[in-house]
C-alpha positions as CSV (number, residue, x, y, z in Angstrom):
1,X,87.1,120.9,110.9
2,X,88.5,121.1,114.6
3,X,89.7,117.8,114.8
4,X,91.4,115.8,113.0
5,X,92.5,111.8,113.3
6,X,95.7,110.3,112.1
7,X,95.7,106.4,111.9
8,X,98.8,103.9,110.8
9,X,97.1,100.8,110.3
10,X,101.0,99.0,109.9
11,X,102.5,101.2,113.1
12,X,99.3,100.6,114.8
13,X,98.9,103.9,116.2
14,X,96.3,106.7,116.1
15,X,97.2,110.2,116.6
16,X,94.5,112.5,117.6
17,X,94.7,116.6,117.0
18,X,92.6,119.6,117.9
19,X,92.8,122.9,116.1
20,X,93.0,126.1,117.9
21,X,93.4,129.2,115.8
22,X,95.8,128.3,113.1
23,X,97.7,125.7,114.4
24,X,96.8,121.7,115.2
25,X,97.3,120.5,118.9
26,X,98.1,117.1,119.2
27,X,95.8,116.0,121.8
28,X,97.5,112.0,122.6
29,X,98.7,108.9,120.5
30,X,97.2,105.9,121.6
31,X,98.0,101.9,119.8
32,X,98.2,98.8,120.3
33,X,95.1,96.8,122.3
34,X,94.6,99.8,124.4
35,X,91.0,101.2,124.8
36,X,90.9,104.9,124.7
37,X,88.1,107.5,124.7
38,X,89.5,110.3,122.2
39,X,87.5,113.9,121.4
40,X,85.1,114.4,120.2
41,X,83.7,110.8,120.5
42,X,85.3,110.8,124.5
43,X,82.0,109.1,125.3
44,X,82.7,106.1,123.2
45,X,85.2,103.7,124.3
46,X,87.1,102.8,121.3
47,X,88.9,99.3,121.0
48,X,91.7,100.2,119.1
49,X,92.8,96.5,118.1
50,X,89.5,96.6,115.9
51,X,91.3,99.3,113.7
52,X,94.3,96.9,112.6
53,X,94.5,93.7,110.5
54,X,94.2,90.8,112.4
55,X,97.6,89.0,113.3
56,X,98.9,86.7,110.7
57,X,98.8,83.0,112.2
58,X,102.0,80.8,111.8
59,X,101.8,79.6,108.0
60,X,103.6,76.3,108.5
61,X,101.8,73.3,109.7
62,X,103.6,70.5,111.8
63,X,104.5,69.1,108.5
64,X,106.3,72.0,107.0
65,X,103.8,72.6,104.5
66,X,102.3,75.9,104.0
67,X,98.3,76.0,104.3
68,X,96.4,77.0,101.0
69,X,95.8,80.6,100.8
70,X,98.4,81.3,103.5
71,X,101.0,84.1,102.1
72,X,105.1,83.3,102.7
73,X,107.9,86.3,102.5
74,X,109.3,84.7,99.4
75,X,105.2,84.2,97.5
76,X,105.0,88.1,98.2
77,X,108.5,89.2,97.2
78,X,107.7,86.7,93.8
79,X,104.6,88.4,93.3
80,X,105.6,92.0,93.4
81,X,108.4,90.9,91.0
82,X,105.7,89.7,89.0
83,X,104.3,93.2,89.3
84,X,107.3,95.1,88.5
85,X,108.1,92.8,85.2
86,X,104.6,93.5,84.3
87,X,104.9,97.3,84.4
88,X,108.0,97.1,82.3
89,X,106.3,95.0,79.9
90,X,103.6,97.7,79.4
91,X,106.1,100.2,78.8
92,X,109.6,99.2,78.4
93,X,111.3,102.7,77.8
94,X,110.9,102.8,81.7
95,X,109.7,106.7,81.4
96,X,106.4,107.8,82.4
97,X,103.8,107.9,79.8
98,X,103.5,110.7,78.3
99,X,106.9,112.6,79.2
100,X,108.5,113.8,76.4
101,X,105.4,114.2,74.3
């Protein structure tokens, strides 16, 4: 392989590298909306917005009431509680399965 692509979806950035010999060049970083042609596609302009998740709208309507569907900090922060009670549930010594054994 003598290129390689590194790409943070949540930092929106993409880190491009070459290798030469043994060791990995880094050839730019590029984010955001910017439009970059990066080896070996140089050719190609690339939209870089079209890598990320689309911007999250503002979930409150004039009213103060939160559209259906629409995810608040405190739904997630319930949720991954929800998560984390549910992975005790399954194994309540709190060790990974199998350790010990």
């Amino acid at each position: 392989m003598a290129y390689a692509w590194l790409v943070d979806v949540d930092a929106e950035c993409l880190e491009a590298y070459r290798r030469e010999g043994a060791f990995w060049v880094l050839l730019g970083a590029w984010g955001g909306d910017e439009v970059a042609r990066i080896a070996p596609f140089e050719a190609r302009e690339l939209k870089l917005s079209r890598l990320w998740m689309p911007k999250p709208r503002a979930a409150a309507t004039a009213g103060g009431a939160v559209p259906a569907g629409a995810v608040t900090e405190e739904g997630a922060a319930s949720s991954a509680a929800v998560q984390q009670e549910t992975v005790m549930e399954a194994n309540p010594s709190g060790t990974p399965e199998g350790a010990g054994e």
